[in-house]
PASEBA-1860 file (N, C-alpha, C; in nm, 3 decimals):
! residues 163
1> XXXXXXXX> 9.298/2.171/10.694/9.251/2.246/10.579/9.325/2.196/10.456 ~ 9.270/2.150/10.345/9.317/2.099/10.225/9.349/2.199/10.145 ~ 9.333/2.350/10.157/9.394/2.440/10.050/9.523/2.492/10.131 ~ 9.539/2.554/9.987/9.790/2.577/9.999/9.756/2.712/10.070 ~ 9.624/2.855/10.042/9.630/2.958/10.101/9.529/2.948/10.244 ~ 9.576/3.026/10.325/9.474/3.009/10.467/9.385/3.133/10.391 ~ 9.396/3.176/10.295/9.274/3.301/10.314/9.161/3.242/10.215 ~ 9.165/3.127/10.136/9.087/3.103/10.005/8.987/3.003/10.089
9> XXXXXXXX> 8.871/3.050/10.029/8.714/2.961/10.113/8.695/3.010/10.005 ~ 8.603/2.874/10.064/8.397/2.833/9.958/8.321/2.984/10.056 ~ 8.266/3.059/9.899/8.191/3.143/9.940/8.027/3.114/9.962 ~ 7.977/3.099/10.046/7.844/3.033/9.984/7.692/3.166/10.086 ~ 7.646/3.200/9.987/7.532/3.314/10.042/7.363/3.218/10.014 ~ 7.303/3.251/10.167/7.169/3.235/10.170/7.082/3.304/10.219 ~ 6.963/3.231/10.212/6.878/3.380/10.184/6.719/3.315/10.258 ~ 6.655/3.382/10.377/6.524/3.378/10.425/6.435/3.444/10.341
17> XXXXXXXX> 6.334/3.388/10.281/6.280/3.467/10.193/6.136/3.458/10.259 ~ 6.078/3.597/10.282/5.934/3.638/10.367/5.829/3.637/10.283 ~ 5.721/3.578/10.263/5.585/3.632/10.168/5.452/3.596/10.270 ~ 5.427/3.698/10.267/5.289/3.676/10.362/5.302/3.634/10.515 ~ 5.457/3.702/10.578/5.453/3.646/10.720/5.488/3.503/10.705 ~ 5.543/3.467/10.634/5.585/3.307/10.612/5.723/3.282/10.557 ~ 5.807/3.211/10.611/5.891/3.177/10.511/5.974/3.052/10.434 ~ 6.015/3.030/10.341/6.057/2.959/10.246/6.180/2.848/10.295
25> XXXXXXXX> 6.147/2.715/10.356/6.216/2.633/10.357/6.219/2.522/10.227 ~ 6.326/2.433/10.201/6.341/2.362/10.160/6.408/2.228/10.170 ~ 6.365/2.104/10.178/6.410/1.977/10.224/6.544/1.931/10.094 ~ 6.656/1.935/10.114/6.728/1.893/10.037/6.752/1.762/10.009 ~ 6.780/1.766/9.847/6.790/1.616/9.796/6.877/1.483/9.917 ~ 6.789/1.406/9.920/6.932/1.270/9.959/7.038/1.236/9.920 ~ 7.067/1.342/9.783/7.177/1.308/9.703/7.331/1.374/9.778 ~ 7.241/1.522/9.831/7.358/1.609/9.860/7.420/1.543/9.966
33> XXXXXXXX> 7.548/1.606/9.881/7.701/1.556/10.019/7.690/1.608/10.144 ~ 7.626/1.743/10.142/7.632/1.765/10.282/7.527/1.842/10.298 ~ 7.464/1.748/10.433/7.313/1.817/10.528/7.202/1.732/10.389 ~ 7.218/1.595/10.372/7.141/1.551/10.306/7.026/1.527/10.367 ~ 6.859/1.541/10.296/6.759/1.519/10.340/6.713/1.622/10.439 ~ 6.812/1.698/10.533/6.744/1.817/10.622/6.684/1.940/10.502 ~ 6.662/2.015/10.594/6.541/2.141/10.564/6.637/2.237/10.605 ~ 6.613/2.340/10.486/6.742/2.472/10.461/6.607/2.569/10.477
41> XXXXXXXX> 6.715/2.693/10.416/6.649/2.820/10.320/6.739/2.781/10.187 ~ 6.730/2.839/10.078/6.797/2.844/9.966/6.908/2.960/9.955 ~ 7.039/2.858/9.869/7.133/2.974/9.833/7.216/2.895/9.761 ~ 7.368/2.939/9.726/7.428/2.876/9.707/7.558/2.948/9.702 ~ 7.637/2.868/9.641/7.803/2.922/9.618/7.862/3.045/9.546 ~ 7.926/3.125/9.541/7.933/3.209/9.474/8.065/3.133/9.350 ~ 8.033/3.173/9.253/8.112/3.158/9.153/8.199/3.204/9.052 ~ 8.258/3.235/9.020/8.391/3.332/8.998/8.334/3.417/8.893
49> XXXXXXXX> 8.257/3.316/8.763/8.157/3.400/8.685/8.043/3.468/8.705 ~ 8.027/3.480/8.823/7.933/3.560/8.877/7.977/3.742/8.902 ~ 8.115/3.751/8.874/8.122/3.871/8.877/8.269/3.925/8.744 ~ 8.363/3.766/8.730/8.430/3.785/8.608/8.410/3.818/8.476 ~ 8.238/3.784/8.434/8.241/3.811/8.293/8.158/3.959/8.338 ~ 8.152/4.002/8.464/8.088/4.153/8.458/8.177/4.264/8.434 ~ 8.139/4.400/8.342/8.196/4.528/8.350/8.209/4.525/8.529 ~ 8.391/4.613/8.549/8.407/4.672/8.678/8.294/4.820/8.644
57> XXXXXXXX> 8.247/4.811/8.806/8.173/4.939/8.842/8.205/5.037/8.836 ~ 8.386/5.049/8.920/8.440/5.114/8.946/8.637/5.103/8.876 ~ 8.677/5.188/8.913/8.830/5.123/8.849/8.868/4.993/8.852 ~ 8.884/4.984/9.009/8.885/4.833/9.055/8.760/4.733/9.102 ~ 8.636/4.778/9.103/8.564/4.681/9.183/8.452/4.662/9.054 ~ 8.399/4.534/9.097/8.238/4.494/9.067/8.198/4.497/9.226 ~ 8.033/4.582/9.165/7.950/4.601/9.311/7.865/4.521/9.307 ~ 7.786/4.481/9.438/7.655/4.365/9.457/7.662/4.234/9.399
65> XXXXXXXX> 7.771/4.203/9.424/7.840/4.052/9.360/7.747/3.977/9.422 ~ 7.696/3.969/9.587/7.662/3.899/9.637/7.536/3.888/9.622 ~ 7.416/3.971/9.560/7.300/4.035/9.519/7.290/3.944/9.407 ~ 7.339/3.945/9.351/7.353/3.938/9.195/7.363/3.746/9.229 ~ 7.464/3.694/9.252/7.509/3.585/9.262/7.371/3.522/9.370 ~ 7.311/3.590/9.472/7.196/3.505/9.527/7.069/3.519/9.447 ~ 7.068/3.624/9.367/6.900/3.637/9.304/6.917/3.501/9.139 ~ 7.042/3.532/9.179/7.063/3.399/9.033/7.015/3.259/9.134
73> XXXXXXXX> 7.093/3.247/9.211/7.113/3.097/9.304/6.941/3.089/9.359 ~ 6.892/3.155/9.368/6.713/3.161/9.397/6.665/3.160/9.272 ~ 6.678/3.169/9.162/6.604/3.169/9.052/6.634/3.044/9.003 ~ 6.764/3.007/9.067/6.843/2.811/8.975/6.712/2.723/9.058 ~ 6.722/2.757/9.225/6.703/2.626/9.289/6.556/2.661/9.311 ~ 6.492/2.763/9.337/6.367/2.749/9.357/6.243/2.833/9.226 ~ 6.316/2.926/9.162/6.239/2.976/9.046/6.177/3.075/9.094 ~ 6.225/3.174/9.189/6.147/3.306/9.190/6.234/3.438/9.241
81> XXXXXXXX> 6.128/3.543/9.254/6.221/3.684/9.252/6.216/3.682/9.386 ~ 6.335/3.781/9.378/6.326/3.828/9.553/6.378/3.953/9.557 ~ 6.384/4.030/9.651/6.406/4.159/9.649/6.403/4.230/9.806 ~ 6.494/4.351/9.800/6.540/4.380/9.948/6.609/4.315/10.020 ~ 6.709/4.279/9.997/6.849/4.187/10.046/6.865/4.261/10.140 ~ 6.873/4.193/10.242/6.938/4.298/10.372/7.044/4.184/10.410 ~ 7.133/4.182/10.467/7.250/4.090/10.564/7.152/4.074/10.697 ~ 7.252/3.945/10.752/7.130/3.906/10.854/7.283/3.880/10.951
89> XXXXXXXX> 7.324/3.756/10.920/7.452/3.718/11.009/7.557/3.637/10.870 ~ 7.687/3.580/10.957/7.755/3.485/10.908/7.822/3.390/10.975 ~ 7.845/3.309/10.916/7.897/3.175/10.977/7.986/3.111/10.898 ~ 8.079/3.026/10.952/8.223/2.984/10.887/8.246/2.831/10.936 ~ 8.263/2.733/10.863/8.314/2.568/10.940/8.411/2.566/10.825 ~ 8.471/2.439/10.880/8.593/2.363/10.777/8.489/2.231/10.781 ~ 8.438/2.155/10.676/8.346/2.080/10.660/8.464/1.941/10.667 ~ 8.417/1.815/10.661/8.484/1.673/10.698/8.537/1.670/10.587
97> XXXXXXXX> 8.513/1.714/10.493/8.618/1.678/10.387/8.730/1.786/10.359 ~ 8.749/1.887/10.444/8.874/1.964/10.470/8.842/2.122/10.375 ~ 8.718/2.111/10.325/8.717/2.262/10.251/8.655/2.365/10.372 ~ 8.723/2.479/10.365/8.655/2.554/10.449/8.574/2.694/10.415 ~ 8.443/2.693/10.485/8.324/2.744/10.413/8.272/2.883/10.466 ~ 8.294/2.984/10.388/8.186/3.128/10.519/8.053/3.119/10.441 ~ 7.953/3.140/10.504/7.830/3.179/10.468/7.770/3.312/10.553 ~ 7.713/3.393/10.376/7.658/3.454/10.449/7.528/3.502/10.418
105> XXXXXXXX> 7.459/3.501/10.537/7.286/3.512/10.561/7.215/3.584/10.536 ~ 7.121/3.581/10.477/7.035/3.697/10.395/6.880/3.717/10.455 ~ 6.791/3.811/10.410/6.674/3.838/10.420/6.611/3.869/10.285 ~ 6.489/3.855/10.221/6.474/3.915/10.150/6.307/3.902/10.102 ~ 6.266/3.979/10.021/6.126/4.022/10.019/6.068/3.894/9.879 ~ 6.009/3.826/9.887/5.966/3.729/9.787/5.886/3.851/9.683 ~ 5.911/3.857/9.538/5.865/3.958/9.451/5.749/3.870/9.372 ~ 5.815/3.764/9.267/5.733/3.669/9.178/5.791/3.550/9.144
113> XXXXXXXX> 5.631/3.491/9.072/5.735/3.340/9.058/5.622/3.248/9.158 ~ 5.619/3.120/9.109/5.604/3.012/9.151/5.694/2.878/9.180 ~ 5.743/2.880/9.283/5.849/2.806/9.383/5.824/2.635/9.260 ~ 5.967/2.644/9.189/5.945/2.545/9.116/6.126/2.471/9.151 ~ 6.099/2.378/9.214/6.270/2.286/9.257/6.330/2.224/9.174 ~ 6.423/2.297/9.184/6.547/2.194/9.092/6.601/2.077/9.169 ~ 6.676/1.982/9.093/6.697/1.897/9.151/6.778/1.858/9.248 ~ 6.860/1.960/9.344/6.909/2.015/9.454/6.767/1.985/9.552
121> XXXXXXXX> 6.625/1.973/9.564/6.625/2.008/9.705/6.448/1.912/9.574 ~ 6.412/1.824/9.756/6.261/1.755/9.711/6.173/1.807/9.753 ~ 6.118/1.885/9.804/6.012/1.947/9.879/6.058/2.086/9.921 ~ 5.953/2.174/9.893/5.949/2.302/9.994/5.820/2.320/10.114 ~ 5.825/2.407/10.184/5.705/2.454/10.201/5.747/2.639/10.274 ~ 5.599/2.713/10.270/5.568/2.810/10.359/5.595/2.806/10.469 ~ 5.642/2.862/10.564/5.639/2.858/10.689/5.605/2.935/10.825 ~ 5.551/2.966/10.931/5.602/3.044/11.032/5.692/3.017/11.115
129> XXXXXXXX> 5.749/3.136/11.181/5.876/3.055/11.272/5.840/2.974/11.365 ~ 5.707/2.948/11.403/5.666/2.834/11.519/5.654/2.727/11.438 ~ 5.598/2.727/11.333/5.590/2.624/11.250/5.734/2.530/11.198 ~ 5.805/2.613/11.192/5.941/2.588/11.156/6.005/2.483/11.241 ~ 5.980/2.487/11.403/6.027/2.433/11.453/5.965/2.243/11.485 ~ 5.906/2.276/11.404/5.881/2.136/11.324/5.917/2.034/11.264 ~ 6.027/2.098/11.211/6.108/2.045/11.054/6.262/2.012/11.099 ~ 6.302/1.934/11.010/6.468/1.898/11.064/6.494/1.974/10.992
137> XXXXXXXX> 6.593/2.115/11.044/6.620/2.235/10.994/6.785/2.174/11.021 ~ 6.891/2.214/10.979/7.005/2.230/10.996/7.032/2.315/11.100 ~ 7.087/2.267/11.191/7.121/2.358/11.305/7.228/2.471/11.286 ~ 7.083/2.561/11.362/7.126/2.758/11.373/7.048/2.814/11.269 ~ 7.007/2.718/11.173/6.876/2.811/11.057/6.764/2.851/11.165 ~ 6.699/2.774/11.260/6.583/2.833/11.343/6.627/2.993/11.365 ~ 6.698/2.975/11.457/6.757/3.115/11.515/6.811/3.220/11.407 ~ 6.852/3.174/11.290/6.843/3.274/11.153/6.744/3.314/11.128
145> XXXXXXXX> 6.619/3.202/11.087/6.472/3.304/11.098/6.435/3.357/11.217 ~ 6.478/3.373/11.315/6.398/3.431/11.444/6.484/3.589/11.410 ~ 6.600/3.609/11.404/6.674/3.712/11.356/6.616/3.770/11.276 ~ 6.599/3.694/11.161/6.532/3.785/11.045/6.409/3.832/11.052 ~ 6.316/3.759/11.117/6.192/3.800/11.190/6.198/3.946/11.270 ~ 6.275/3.891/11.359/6.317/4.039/11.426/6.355/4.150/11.358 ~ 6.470/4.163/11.288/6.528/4.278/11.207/6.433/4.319/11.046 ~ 6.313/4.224/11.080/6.221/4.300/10.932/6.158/4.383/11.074
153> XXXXXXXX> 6.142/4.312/11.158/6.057/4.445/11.296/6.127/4.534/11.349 ~ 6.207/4.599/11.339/6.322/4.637/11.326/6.405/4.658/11.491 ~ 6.447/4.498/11.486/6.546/4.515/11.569/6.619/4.408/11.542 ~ 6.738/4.497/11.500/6.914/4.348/11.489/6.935/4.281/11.598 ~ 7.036/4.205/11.573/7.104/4.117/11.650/7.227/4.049/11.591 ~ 7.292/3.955/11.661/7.381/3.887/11.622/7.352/3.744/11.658 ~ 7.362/3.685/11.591/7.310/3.486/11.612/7.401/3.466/11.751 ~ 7.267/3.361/11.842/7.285/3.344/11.935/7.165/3.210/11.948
161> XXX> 7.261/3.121/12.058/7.121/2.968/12.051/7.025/3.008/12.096 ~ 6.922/2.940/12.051/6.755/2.980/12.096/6.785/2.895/12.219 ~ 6.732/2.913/12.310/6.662/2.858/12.464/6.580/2.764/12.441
END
């Protein structure tokens, strides 16, 4: 691990986004350092100004940092609303270049907007989860949409490999 504290990570939140029984992948640029050219969902990093230049809620806290910081990171990379954030799962690596990363997984209801890409990611498309398994997805996103599939039908889980 290349940082001086064991508790400091890359925060990074993403997000399955549902419209019409379908959902929202995206093929990332060839540029990116890491998981270039595979097929995501969208999200991104959280950023310190994402909750520093906000009024505290409370004495000590800002609330829905993570709300706030993904409906921005969906509006940068793909250009639309979303709504009904639910938590899905999370996941944690120390990546090859020594930063170490939690992510955490979202659901959420596509509101408005026409899916317009920034230059982070070359292609999107619609999807179903059979369809999905189509695509060079980054491995454990399948089984994130099968989760989220499930828990909009309402039954949780905790990520586990598909069979």
């Amino acid at each position: 691990m290349s940082t001086e504290s064991k508790y400091l990570h890359e925060i990074v939140i993403t997000v399955i986004i549902i419209k019409d029984g379908k959902y929202l992948i995206t093929k990332r640029s060839p540029d990116k350092k890491r998981f270039p050219s595979m097929w995501t969902v969208p999200g991104g990093r959280l950023e310190a100004d994402d909750y520093l230049q906000l009024p505290k809620d409370t004495e000590f806290y800002r609330y829905n940092v993570l709300e706030r910081t993904l409906r921005r990171e969906v509006q940068e990379e793909v250009g639309i609303e979303i709504d009904n954030i639910e938590y899905v799962t999370s996941l944690a690596t120390v990546h090859d270049d020594g930063s170490p990363s939690m992510v955490i997984a979202c659901v959420a209801d596509y509101t408005s907007g026409e899916v317009t890409l920034s230059d982070e990611d070359e292609s999107f498309e619609w999807v179903t989860l059979e369809e999905a398994k189509g695509y060079d997805l980054i491995d454990g996103i399948q089984e994130e949409l099968a989760m989220a599939e499930n828990q909009r039908s309402g039954t949780k889980s905790e990520w586990k490999r598909d069979k």
